[in-house]
C-alpha positions as CSV (number, residue, x, y, z in Angstrom):
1,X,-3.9,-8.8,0.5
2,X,-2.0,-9.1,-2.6
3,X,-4.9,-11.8,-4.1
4,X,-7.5,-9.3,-2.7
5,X,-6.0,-6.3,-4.1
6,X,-4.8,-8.0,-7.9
7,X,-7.9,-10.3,-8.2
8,X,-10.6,-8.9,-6.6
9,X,-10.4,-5.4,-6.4
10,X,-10.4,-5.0,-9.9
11,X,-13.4,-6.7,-10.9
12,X,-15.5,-5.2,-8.5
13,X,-13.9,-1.6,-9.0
14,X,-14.9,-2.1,-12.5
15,X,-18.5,-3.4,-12.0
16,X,-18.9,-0.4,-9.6
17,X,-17.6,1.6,-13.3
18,X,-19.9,0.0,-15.5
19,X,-23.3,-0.7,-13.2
20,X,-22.2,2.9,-11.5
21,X,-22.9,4.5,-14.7
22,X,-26.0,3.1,-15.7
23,X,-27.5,4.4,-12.4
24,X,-26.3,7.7,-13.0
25,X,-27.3,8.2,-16.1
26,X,-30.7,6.9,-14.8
27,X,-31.4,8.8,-11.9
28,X,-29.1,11.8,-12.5
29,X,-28.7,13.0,-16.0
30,X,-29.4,16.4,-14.8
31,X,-26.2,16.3,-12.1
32,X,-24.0,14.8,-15.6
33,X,-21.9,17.5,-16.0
34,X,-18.5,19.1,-14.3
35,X,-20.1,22.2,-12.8
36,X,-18.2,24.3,-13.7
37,X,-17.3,27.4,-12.5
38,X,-15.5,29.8,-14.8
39,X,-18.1,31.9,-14.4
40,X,-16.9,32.3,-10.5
41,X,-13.3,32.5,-11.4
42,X,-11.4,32.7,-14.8
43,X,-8.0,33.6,-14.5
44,X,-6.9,30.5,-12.7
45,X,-8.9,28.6,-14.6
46,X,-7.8,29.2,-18.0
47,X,-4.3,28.4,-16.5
48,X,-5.0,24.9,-15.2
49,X,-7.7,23.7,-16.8
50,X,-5.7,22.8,-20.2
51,X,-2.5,22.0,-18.2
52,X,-4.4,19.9,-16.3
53,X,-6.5,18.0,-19.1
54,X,-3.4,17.7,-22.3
55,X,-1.6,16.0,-19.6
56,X,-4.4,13.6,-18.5
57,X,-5.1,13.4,-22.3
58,X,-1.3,12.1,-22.3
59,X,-0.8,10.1,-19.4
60,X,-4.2,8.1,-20.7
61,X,-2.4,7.7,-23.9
62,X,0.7,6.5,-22.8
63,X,-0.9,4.2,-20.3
64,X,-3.2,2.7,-23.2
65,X,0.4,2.4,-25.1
66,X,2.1,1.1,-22.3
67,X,-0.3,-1.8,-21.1
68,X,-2.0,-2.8,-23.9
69,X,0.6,-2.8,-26.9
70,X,3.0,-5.8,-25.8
71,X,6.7,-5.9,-26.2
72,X,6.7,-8.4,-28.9
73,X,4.6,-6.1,-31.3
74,X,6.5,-3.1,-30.7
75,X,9.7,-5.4,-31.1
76,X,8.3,-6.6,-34.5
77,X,7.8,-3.1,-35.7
78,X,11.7,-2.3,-34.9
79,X,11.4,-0.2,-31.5
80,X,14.2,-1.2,-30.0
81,X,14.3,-1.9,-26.4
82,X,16.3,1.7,-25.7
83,X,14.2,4.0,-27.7
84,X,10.3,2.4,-26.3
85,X,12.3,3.4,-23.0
86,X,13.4,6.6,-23.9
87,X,10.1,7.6,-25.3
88,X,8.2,6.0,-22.0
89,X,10.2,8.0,-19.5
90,X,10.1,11.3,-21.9
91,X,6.7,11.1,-22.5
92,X,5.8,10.0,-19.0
93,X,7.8,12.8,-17.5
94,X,5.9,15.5,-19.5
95,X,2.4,14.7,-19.3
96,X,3.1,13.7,-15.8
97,X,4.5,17.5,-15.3
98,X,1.6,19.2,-16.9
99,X,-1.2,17.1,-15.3
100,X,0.8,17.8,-11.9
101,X,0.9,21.3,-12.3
102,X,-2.5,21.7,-13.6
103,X,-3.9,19.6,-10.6
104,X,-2.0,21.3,-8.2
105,X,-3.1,24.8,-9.7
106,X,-6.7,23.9,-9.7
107,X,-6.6,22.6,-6.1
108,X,-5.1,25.9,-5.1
109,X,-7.7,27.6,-6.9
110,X,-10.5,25.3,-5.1
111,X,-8.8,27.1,-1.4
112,X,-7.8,30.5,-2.5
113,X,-11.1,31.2,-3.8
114,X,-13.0,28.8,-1.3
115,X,-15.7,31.0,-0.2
116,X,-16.6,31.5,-4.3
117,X,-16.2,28.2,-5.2
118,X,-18.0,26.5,-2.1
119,X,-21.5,26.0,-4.3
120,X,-19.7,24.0,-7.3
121,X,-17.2,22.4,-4.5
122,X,-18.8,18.8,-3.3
123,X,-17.2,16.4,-0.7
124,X,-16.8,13.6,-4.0
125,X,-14.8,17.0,-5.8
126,X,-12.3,16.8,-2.6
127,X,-12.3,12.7,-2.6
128,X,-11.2,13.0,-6.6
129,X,-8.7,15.8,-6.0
130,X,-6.9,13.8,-3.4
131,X,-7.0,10.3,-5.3
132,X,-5.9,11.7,-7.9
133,X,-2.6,14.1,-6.3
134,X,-2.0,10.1,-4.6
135,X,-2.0,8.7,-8.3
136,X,0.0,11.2,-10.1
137,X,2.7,11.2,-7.0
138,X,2.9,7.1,-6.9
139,X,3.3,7.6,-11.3
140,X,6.3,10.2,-10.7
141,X,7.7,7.8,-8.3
142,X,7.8,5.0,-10.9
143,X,9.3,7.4,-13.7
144,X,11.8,8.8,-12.3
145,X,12.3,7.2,-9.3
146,X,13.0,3.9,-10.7
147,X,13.4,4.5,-14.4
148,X,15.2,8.0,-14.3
149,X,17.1,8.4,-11.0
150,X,17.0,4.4,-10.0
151,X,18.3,1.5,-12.0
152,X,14.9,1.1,-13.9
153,X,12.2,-1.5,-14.2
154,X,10.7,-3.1,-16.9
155,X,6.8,-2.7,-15.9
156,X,5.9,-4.5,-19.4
157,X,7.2,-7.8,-18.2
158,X,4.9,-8.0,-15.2
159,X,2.5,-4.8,-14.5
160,X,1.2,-5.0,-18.2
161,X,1.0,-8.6,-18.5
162,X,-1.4,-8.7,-15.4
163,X,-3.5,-5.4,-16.5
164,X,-3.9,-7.5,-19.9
165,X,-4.8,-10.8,-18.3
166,X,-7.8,-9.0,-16.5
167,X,-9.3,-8.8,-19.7
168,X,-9.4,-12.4,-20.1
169,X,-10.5,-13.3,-16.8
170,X,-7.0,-15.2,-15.7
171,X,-5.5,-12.7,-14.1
172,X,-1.8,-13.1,-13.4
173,X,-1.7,-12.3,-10.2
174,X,1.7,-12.8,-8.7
175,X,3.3,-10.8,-11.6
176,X,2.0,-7.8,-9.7
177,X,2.5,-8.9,-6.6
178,X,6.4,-8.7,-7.3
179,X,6.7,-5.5,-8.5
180,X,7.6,-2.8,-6.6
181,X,5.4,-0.9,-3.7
182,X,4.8,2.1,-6.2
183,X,3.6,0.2,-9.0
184,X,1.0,-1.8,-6.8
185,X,-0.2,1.2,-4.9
186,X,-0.1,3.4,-8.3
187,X,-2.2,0.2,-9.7
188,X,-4.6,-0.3,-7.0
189,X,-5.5,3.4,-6.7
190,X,-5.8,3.4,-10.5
191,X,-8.6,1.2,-10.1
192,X,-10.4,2.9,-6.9
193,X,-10.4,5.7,-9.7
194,X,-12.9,3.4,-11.8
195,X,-14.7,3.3,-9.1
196,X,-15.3,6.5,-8.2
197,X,-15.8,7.7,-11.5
198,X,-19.4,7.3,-12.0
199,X,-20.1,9.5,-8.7
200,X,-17.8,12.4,-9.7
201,X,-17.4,14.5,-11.9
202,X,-15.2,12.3,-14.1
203,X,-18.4,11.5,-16.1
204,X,-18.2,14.7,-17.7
205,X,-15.5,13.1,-20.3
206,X,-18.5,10.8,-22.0
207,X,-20.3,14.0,-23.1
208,X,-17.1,15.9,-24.8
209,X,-19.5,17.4,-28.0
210,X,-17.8,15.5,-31.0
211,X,-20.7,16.1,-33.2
212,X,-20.1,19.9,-33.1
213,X,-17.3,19.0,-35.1
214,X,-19.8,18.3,-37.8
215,X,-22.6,20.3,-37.4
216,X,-23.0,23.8,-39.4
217,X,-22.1,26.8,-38.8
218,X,-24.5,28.8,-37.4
219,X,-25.2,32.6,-38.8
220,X,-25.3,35.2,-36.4
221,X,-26.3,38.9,-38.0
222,X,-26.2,41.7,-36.3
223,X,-29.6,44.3,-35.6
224,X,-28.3,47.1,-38.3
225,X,-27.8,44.2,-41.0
226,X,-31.4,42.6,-40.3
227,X,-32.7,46.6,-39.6
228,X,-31.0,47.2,-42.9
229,X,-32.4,44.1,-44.8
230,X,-35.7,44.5,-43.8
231,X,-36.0,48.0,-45.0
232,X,-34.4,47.2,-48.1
């Protein structure tokens, strides 16, 4: 199980990612959005929409920070072993609260308002929303669980070593296998997230409009002006 779930899984979770994506984008560019549906509801959307995506926006940064920066660069820049901990845990506990709340917000929204919502609410919308409550429990469990409340655990020594070696097709293997339950759960359910993600609504975060940022601003003049214009 361990072999299956450290070695295989997550190659073929992200072939699913990459090949899953082409085939959508093929076949379904119309269907490449989020649906969304402030136009149904508002109020609890403008609530737990932003909670809900600055603290995905964070936990993907300190996951990137986390995994793929080793100990020995952060060492060699002076982070001491104390403060990379202190700001892991802080900044862990934070965007973990925000994404929480926002998640669990929007999933109350998705049954308080079910009859509205039922049209932009698919079966793949209620897969994500409960992968995704498993993920962010399984992460809360190994912040404060183990490095808050417990005695702590040093995930850079073994999770991030084998995320890392994936890369380089030699993945360590057994470094994951001895961590603890939460970690491997919280890492194999990370991965089913890959693979999912080409079929929900996930894809929506490859179209964010970055090139509004440079385009121009657009003129909008009311009727009186033109009226006014025009008869001057």
């Amino acid at each position: 199980m361990d072999f299956f779930a450290f070695v295989i899984w997550p190659y073929v979770a992200l072939a699913i990612f990459v090949v899953g994506h082409v085939w959508r984008w093929r076949h379904d560019q119309f269907g490449w959005t989020s649906r969304t549906s402030q136009l149904l509801e508002r109020k609890w959307l403008g609530l737990a929409s932003p909670l809900f995506h600055v603290g995905a926006l964070l936990v993907i940064l300190g996951h990137i920070a986390g995994l793929l920066v080793p100990a020995e660069l952060t060492e060699a820049l002076g982070v001491s072993e104390h403060l990379y901990h202190s700001i892991a845990v802080g900044g862990g506990v934070l965007a973990g609260v925000l994404m929480g709340v926002g998640l669990v917000l929007l999933i109350i929204r998705r049954v308080v308002f079910r009859d509205r919502l039922r049209l932009v609410t698919t079966r793949g919308d209620i897969v994500l929303y409960v992968l995704l409550s498993v993920i962010v429990f399984f992460g809360f469990v190994e912040t404060v669980g183990h490095n808050v409340v417990g005695p702590g655990y040093d995930y850079r020594k073994t999770v991030a070593i084998w995320f890392r070696s994936i890369f380089i097709i030699h993945p360590e293997w057994t470094l994951m296998a001895s961590a603890p339950f939460a970690y491997r759960v919280h890492a194999t359910l990370g991965f089913a997230l890959f693979a999912i993600w080409p079929f929900s609504r996930l894809v929506h975060v490859w179209s964010v409009p970055i090139g509004y940022l440079a385009r121009p601003y657009i003129v909008y003049r009311g009727t009186r002006l033109a009226t006014k214009e025009r008869g001057s």
